[in-house]
mmCIF entry with sequence, helices, sheets and N, C-alpha, C, O atoms, coordinates in Angstrom:
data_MODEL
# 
_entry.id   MODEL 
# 
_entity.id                         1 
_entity.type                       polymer 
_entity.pdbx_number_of_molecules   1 
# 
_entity_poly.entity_id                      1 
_entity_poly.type                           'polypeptide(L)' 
_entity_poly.nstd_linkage                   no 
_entity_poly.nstd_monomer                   no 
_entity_poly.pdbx_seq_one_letter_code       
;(UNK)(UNK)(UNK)(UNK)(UNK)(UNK)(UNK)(UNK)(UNK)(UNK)(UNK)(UNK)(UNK)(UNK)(UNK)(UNK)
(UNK)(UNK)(UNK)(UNK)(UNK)(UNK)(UNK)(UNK)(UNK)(UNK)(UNK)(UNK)
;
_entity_poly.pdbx_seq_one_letter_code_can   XXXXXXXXXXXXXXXXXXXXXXXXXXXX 
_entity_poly.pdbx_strand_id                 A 
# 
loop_
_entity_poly_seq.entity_id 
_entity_poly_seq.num 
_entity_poly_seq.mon_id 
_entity_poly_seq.hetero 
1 1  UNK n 
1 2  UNK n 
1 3  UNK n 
1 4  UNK n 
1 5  UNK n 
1 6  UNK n 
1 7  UNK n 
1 8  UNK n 
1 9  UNK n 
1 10 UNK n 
1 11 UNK n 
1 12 UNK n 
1 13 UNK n 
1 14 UNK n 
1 15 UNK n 
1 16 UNK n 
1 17 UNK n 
1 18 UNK n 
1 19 UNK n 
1 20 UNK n 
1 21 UNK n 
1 22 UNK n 
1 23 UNK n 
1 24 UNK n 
1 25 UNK n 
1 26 UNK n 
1 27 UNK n 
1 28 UNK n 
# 
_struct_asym.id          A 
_struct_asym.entity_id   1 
# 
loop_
_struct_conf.conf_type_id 
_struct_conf.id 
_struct_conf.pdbx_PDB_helix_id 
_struct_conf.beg_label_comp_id 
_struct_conf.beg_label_asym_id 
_struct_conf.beg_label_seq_id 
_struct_conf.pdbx_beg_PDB_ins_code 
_struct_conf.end_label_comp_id 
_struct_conf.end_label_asym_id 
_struct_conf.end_label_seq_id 
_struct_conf.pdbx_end_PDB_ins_code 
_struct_conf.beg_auth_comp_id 
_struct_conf.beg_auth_asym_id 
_struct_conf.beg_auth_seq_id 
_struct_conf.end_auth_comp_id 
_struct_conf.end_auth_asym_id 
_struct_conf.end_auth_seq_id 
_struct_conf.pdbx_PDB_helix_class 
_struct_conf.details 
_struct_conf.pdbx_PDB_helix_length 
HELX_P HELX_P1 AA1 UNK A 3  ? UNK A 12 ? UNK A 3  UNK A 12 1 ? 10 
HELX_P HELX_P2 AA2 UNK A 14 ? UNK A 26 ? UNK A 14 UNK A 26 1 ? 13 
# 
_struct_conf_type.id          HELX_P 
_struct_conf_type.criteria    ? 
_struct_conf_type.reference   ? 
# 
loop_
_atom_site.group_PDB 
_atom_site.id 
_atom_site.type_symbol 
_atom_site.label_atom_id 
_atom_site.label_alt_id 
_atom_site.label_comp_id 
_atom_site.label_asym_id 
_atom_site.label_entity_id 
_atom_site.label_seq_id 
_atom_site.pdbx_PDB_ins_code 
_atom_site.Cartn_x 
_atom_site.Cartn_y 
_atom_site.Cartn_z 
_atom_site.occupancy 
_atom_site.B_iso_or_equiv 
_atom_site.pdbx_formal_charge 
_atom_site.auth_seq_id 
_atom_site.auth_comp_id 
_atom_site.auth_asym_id 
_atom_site.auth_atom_id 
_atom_site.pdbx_PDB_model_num 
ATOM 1   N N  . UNK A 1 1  ? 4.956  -15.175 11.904  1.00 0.00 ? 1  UNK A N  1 
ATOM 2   C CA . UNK A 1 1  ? 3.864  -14.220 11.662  1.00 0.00 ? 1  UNK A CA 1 
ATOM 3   C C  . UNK A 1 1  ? 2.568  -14.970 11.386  1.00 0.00 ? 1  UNK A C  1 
ATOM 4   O O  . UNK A 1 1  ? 2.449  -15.742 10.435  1.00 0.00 ? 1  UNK A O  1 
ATOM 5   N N  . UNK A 1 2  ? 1.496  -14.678 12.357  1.00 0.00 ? 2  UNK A N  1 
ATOM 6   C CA . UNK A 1 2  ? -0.336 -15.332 11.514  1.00 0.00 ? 2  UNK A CA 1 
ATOM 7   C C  . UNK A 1 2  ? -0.615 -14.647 10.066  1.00 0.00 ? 2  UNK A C  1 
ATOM 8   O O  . UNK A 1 2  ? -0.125 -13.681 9.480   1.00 0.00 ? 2  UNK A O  1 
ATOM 9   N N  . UNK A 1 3  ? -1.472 -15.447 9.808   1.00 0.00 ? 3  UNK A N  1 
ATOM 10  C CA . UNK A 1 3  ? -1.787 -15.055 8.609   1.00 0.00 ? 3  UNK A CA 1 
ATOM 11  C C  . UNK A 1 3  ? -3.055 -13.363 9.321   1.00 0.00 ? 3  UNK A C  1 
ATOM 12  O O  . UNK A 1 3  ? -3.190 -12.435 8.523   1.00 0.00 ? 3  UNK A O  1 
ATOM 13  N N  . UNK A 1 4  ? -3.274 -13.330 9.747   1.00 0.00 ? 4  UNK A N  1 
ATOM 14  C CA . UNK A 1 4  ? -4.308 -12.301 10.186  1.00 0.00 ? 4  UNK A CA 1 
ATOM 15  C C  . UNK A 1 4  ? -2.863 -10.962 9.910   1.00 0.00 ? 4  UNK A C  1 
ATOM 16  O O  . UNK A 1 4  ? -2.975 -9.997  9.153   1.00 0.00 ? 4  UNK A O  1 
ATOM 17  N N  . UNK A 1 5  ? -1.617 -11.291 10.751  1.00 0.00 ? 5  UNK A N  1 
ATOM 18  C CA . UNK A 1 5  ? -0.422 -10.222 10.556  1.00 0.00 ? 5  UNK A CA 1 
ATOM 19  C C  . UNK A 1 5  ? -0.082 -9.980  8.495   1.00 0.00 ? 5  UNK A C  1 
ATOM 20  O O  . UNK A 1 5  ? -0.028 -8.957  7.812   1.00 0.00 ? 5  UNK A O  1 
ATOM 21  N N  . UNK A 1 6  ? 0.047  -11.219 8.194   1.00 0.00 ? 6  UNK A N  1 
ATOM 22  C CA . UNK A 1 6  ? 0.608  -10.893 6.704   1.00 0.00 ? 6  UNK A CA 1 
ATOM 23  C C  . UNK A 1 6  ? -0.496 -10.432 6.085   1.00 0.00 ? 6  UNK A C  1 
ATOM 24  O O  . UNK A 1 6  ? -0.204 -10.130 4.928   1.00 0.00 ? 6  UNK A O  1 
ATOM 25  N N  . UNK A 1 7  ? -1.913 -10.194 6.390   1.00 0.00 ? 7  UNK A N  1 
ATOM 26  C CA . UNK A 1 7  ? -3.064 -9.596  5.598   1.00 0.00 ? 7  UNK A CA 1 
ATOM 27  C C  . UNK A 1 7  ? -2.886 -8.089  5.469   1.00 0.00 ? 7  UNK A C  1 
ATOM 28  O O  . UNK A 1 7  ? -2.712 -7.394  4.468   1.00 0.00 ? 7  UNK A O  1 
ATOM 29  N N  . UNK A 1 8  ? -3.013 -7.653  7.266   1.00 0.00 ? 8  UNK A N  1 
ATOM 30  C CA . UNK A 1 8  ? -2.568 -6.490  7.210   1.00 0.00 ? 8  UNK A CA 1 
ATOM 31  C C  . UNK A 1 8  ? -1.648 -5.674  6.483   1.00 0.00 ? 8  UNK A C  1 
ATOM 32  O O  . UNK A 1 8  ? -1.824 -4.597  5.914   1.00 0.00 ? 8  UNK A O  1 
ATOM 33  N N  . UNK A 1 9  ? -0.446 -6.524  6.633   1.00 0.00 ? 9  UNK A N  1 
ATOM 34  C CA . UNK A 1 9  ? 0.871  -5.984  5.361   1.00 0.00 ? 9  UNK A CA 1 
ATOM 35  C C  . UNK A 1 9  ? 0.189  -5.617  4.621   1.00 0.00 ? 9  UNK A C  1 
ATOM 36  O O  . UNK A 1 9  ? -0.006 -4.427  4.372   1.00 0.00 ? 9  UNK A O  1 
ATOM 37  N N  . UNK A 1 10 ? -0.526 -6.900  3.902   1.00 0.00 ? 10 UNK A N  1 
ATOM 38  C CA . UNK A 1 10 ? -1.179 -6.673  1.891   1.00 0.00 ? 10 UNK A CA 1 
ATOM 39  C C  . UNK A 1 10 ? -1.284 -5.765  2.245   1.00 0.00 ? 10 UNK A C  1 
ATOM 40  O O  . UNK A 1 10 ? -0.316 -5.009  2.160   1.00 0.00 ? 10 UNK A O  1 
ATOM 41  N N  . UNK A 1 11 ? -2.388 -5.348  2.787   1.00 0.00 ? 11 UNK A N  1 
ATOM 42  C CA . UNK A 1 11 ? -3.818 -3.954  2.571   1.00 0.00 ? 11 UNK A CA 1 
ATOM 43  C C  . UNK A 1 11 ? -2.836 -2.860  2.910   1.00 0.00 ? 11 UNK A C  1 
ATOM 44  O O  . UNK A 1 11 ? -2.961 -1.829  2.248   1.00 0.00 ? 11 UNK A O  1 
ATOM 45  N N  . UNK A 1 12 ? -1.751 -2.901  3.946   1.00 0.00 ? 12 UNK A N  1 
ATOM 46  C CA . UNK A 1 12 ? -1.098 -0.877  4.105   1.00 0.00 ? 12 UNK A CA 1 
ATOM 47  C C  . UNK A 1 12 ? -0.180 -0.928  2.838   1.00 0.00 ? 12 UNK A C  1 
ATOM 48  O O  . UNK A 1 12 ? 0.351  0.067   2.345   1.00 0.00 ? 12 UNK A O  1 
ATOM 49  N N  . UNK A 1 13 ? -0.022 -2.561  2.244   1.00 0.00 ? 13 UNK A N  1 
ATOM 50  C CA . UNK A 1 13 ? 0.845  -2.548  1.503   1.00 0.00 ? 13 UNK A CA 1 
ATOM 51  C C  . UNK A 1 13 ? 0.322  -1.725  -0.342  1.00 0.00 ? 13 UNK A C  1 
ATOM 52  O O  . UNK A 1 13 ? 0.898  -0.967  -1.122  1.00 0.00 ? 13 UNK A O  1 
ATOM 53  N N  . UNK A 1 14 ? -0.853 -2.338  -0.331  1.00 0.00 ? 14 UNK A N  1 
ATOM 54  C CA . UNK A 1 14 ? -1.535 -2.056  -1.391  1.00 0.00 ? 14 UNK A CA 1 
ATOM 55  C C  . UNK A 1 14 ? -1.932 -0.865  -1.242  1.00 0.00 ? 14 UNK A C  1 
ATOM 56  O O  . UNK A 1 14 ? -2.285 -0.369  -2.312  1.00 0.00 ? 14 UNK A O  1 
ATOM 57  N N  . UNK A 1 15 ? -2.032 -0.128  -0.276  1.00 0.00 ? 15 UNK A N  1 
ATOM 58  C CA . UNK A 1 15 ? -3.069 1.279   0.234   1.00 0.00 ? 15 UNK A CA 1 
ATOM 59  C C  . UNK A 1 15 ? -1.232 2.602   -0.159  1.00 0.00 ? 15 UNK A C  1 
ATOM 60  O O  . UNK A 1 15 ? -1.172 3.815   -0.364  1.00 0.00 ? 15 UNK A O  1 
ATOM 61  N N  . UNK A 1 16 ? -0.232 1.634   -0.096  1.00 0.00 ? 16 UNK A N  1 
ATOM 62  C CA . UNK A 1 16 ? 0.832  3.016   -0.061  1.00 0.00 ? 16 UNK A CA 1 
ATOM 63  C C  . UNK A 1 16 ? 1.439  2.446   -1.610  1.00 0.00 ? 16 UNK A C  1 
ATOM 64  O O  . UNK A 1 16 ? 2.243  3.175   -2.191  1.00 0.00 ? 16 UNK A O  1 
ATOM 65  N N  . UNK A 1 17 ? 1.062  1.242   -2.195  1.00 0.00 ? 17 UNK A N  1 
ATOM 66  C CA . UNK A 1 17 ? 1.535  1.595   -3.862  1.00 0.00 ? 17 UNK A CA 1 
ATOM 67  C C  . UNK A 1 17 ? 0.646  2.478   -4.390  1.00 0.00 ? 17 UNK A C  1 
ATOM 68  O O  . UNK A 1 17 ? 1.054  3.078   -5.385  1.00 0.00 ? 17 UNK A O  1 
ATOM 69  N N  . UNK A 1 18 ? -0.775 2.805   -3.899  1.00 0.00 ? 18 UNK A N  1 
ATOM 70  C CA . UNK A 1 18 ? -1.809 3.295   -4.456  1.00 0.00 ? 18 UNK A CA 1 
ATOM 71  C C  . UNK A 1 18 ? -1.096 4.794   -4.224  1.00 0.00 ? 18 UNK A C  1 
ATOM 72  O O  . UNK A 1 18 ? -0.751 5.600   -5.089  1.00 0.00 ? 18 UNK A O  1 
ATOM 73  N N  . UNK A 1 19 ? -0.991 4.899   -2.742  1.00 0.00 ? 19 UNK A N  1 
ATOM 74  C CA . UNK A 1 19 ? -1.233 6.689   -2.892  1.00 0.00 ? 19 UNK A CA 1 
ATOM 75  C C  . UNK A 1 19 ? 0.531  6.710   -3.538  1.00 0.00 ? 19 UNK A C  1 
ATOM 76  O O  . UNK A 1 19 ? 0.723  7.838   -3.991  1.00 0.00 ? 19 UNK A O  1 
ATOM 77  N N  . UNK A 1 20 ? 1.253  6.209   -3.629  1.00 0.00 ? 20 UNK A N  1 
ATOM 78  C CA . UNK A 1 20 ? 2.489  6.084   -4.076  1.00 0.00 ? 20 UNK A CA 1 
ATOM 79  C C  . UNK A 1 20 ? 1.954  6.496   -5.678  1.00 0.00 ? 20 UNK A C  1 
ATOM 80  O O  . UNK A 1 20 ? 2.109  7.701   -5.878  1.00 0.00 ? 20 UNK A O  1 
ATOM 81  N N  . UNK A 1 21 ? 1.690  6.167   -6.203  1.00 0.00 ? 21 UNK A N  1 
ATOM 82  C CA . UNK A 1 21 ? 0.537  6.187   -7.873  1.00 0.00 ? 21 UNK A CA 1 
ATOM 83  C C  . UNK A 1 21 ? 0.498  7.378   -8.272  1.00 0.00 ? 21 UNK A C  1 
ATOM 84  O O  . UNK A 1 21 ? 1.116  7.981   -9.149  1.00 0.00 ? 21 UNK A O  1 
ATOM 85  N N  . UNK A 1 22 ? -0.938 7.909   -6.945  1.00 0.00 ? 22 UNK A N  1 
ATOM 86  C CA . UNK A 1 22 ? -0.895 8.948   -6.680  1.00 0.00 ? 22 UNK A CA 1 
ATOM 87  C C  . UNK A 1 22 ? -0.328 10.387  -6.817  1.00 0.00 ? 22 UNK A C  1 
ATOM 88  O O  . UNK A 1 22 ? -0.693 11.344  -7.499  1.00 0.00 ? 22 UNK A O  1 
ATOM 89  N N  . UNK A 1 23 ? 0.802  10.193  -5.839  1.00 0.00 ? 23 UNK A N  1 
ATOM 90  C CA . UNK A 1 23 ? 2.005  10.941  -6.032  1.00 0.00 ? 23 UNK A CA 1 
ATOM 91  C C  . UNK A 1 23 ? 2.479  11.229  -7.017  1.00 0.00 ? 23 UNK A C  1 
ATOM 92  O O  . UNK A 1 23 ? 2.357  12.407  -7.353  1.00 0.00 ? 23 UNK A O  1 
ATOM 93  N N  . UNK A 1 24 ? 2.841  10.774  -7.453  1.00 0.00 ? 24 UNK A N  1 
ATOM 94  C CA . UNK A 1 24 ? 3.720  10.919  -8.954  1.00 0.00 ? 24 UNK A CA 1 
ATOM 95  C C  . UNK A 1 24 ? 2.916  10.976  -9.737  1.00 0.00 ? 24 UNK A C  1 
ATOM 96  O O  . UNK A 1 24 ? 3.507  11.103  -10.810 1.00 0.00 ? 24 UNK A O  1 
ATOM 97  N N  . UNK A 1 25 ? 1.572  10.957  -9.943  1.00 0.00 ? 25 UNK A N  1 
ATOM 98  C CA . UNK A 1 25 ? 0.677  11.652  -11.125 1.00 0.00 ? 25 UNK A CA 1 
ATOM 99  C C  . UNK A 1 25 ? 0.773  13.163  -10.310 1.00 0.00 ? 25 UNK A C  1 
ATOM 100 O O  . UNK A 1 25 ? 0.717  14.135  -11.063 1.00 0.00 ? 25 UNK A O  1 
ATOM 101 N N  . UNK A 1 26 ? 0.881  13.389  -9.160  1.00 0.00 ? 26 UNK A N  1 
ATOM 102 C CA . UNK A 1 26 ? 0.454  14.970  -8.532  1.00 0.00 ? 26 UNK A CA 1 
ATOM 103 C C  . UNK A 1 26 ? 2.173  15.490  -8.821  1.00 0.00 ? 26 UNK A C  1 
ATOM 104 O O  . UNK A 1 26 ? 2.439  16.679  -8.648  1.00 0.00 ? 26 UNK A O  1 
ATOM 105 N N  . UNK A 1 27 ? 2.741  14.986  -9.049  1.00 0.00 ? 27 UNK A N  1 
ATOM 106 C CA . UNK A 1 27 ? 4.051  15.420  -9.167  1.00 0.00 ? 27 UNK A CA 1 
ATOM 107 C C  . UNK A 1 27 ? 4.639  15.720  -10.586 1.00 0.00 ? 27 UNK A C  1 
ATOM 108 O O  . UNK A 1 27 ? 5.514  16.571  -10.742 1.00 0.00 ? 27 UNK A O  1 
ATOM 109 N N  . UNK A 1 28 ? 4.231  15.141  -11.389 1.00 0.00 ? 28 UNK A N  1 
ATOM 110 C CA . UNK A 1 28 ? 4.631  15.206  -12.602 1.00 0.00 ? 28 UNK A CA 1 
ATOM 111 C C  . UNK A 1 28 ? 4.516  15.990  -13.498 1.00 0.00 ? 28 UNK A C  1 
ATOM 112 O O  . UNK A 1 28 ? 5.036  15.762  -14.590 1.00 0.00 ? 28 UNK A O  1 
# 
């Protein structure tokens, strides 16, 4: 994998703990 591929990960990675967060404050 380039590093340009494992960046991408981070960021959808960081973008779905967020709305993941999210969620479960709208859920609770």
């Amino acid at each position: 994998m380039d590093s340009q591929c494992v960046q991408r990960i981070k960021k959808s990675d960081q973008f779905y703990g967020f709305f993941g967060l999210l969620a479960e404050n709208i859920w609770e």
